[in-house]
C-alpha positions in Angstrom: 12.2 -32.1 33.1 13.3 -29.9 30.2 11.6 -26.2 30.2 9.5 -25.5 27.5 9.0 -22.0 26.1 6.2 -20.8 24.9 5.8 -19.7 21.5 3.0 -17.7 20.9 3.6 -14.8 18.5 1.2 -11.2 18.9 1.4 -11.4 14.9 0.1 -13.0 12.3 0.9 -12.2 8.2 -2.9 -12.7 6.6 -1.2 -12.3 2.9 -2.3 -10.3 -0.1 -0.9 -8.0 -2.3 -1.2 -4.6 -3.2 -0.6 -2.3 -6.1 -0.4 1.8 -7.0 0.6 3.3 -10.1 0.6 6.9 -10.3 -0.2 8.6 -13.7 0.4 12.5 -15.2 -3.3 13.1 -13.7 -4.4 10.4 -12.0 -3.4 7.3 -9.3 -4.6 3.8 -9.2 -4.3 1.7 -6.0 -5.8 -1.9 -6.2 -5.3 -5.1 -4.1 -6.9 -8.4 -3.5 -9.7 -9.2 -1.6 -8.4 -12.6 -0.4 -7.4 -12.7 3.8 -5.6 -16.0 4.9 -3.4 -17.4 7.6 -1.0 -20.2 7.2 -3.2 -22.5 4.3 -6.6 -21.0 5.3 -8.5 -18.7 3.8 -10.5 -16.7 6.4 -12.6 -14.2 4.0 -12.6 -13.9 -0.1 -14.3 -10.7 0.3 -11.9 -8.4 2.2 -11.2 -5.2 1.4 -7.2 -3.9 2.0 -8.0 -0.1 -0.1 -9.2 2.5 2.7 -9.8 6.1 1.8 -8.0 8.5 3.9 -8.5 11.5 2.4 -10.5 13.2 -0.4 -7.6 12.8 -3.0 -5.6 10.3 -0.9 -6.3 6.3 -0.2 -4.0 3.4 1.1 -3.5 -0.2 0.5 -2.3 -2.6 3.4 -1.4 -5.6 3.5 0.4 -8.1 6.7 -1.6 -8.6 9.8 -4.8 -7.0 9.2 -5.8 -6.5 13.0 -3.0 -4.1 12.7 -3.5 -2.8 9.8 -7.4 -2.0 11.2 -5.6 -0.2 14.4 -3.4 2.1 11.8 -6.5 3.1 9.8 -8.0 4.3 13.2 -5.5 6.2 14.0 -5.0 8.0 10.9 -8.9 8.9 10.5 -8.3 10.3 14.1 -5.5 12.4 13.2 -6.8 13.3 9.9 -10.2 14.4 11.5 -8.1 16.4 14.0 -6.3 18.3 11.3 -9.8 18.8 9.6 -10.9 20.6 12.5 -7.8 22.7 13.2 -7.3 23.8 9.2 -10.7 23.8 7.8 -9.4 21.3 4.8 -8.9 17.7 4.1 -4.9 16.9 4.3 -3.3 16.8 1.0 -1.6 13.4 0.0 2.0 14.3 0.7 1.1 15.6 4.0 -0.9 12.1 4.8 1.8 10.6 3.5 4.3 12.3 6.3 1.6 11.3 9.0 1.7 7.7 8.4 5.7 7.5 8.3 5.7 9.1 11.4 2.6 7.6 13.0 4.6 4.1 11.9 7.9 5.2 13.2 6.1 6.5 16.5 5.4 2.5 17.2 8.7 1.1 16.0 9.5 -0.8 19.0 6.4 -2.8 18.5 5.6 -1.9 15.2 2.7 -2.4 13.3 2.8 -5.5 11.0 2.0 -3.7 8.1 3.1 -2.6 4.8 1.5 0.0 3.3 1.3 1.9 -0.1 -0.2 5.5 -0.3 -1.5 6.9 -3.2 -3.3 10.1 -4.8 -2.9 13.5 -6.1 -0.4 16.0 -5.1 -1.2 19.6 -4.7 -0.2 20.0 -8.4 -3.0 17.4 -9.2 -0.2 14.7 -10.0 -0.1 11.2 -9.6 1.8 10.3 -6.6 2.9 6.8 -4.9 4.4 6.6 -1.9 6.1 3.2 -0.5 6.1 2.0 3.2 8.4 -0.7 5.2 7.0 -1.4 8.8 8.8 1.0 10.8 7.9 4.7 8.6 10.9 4.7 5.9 9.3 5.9 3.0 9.4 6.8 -0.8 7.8 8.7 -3.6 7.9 6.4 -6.3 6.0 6.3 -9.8 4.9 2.8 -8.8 4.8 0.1 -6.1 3.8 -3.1 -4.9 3.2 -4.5 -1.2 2.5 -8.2 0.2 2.9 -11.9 0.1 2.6 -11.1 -4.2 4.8 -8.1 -4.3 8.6 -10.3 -5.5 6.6 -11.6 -8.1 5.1 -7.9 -9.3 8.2 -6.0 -8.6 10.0 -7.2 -11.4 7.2 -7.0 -13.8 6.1 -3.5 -13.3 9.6 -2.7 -13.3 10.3 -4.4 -16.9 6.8 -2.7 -18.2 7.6 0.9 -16.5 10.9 1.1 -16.1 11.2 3.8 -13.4 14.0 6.3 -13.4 16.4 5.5 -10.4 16.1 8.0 -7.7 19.4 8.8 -7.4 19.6 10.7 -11.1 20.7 14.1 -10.8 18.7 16.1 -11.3 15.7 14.4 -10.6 13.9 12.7 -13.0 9.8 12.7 -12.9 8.7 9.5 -11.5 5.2 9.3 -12.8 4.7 6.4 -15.3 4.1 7.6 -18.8 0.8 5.1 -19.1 -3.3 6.5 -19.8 -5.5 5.5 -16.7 -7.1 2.9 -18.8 -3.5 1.3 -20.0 -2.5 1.3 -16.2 -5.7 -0.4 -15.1 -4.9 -2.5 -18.2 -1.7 -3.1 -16.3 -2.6 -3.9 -12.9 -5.5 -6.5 -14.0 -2.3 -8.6 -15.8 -0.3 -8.5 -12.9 -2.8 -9.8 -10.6 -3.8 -12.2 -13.0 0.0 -13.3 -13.1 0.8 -13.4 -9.4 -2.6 -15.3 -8.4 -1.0 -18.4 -10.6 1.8 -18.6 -8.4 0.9 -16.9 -4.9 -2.0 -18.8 -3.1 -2.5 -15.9 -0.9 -3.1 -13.6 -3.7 -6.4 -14.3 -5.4 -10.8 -14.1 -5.7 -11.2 -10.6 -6.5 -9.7 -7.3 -7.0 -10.8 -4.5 -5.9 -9.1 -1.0 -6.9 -9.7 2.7 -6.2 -8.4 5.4 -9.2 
């Protein structure tokens, strides 16, 4: 008799997509409320946006179980910090927390991928960008999930973000109003649900 292995897998990739721009003064952070695996739709009313902080909230998208555990953690260590500093945790310091809290697991990491968003402690727009294991980047804008190759390229034709490795520095914040960038994110959505049959239902965003 031949040996069969078994092929059980401890994750699962429920889809969805996620978007943050990141404005002179503001941030907006929207994603799908669609939750699937393989060609089922479990929910159409999930939410992927979590609040974090006062001026800081994050987007998820990949195996939400995971994604669940993350968020628990984070409100743990966030309400630790709380306690130890009298004040909430600025978004470039939550941002640090998840890299490392994701880096901390990377032998078994947590399937999923993440984009942080919020105000700085200059009351700028800030995006930060996530792969599974904690590398991370500030960026003026970013996408996440099963829609994100077909956002990328959009935002990035619309935006046109100044490439990190300009010296010196150029500001990364996109040069957009609020209401053009929510303008924005509703025609990307629009544009990746016709071709992404994980993306889709609703969108829900947080500015």
């Amino acid at each position: 008799m031949t040996k069969q292995h078994a092929n059980w897998s401890p994750y699962d990739n429920n889809g969805g997509s996620c978007v943050a721009i990141a404005g002179a003064d503001y941030c907006v952070i929207a994603a799908d409320t669609r939750m699937s695996t393989g060609y089922n739709i479990l929910t159409r009313d999930y939410s992927k946006i979590s609040q974090l902080a006062e001026k800081c909230v994050m987007a998820s998208s990949g195996f939400q179980a995971d994604v669940k555990a993350l968020q628990k953690v984070l409100s743990a260590r966030h309400l630790i910090y709380q306690h130890q500093h009298n004040k909430q945790m600025s978004c470039p310091a939550m941002a640090q927390l998840l890299s490392n809290t994701l880096y901390y697991k990377r032998f078994f990491p947590y399937y999923a991928f993440n984009v942080l968003g919020g105000l700085d402690n200059e009351g700028k727009g800030c995006v930060f960008t996530y792969d599974a294991v904690g590398s991370y980047e500030r960026v003026g804008y970013s996408s996440q999930g099963s829609g994100s190759t077909l956002i990328m390229p959009f935002l990035d034709n619309q935006l046109k973000s100044p490439s990190p490795l300009l010296l010196p520095a150029q500001d990364a914040v996109t040069p957009l109003s609020e209401a053009e960038a929510v303008d924005l994110v509703k025609t990307v959505f629009a544009s990746a649900t016709e071709r992404d049959i994980y993306t889709g239902d609703k969108l829900k965003s947080s500015s």
